[in-house]
N, C-alpha and C positions, 0 to 999 in steps of 0.2 A: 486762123489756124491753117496749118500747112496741110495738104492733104496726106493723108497717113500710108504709111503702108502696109500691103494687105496685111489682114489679119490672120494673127498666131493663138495657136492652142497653149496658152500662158500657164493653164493647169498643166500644161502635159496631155494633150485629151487626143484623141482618135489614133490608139495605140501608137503613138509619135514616136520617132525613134529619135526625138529629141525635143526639150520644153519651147523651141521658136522653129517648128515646123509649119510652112504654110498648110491651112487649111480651105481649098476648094467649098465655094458655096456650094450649100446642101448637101455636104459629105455630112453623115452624122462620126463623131466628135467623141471616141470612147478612151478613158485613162484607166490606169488598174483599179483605184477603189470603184470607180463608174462600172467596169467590168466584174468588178468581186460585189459591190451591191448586188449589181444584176444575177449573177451565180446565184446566193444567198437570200434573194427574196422568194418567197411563195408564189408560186405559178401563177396565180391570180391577182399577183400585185407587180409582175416580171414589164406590163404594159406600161406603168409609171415611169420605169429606168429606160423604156427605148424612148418615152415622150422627153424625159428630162434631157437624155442625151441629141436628140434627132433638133428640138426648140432651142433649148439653152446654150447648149454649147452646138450646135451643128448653123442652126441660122443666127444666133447674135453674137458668138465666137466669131464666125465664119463672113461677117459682112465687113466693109469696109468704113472710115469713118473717123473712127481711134485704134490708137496704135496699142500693144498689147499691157504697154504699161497705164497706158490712161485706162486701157477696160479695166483689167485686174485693181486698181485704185478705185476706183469707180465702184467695182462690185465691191470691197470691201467693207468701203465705206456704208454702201447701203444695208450689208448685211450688221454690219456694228450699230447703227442706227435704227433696224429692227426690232432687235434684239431675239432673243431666245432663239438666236442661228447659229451658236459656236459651236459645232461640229463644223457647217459650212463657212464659218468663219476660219477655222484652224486649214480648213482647204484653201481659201483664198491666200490666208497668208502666205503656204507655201507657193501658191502660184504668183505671191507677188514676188516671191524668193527667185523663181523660176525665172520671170521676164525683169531682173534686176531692179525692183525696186526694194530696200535694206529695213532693219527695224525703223531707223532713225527714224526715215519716211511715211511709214504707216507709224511709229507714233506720233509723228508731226499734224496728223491726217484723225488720229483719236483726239488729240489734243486742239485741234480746231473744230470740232466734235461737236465737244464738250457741252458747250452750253445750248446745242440743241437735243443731242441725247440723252443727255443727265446723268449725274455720278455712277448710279446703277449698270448700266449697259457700257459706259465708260473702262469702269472696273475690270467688268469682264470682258473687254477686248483690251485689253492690258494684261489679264492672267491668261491670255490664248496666244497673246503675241510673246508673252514670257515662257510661256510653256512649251511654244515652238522655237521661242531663238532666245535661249538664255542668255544674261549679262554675259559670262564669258566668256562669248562666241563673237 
């Protein structure tokens, strides 16, 4: 693999003022909902959202490696294979939106899935990929 180039806030993260902003290591990595979590959580839980954002998205957004569409692919996958993360599932998606990867893609990516996550968890990254990018569109 070629080596990548630096890494990008795919979600949109460290009030970007665009979704393929490089992001400096150790910057911590804030998007609106990351910012509106943090607003809206209880004082005593507000520690979670600076961890979530300083780890997740500051140091393995933020390293080098893979490029924005292999992470965003990557995290999606594993949050669909989890299961019980569609909230963060429905986030990824648009971050796959973000660093141009399409439905086709991410159902390509559900669809080889499949037989390790089982129709259950399948299903519903299917009704979150539908629900973010209807047929329609």
């Amino acid at each position: 693999m070629e080596a990548a180039e630096p890494a990008h806030c795919g979600t949109g993260e460290l009030l970007c003022k665009g979704p393929h902003q490089s992001v400096p290591a150790g910057t911590q990595c804030r998007n609106a909902g990351t910012l509106a979590s943090l607003a809206s959580a209880p004082e005593n839980q507000k520690h979670m959202q600076d961890y979530l954002s300083a780890n997740c998205f500051g140091d393995y957004v933020s390293r080098g490696g893979l490029d924005a569409k292999v992470r965003e692919l990557l995290t999606f996958s594993m949050l669909l294979t989890l299961g019980g993360c569609e909230p963060q599932l429905r986030g990824h998606i648009q971050g796959n939106l973000n660093v141009g990867n399409d439905k086709r893609t991410l159902l390509a990516v559900v669809t080889q899935l499949l037989p390790y996550t089982g129709y259950p968890r399948t299903l519903n990254a299917i009704a979150c990929l539908n629900e973010a990018i209807p047929e329609n569109e």
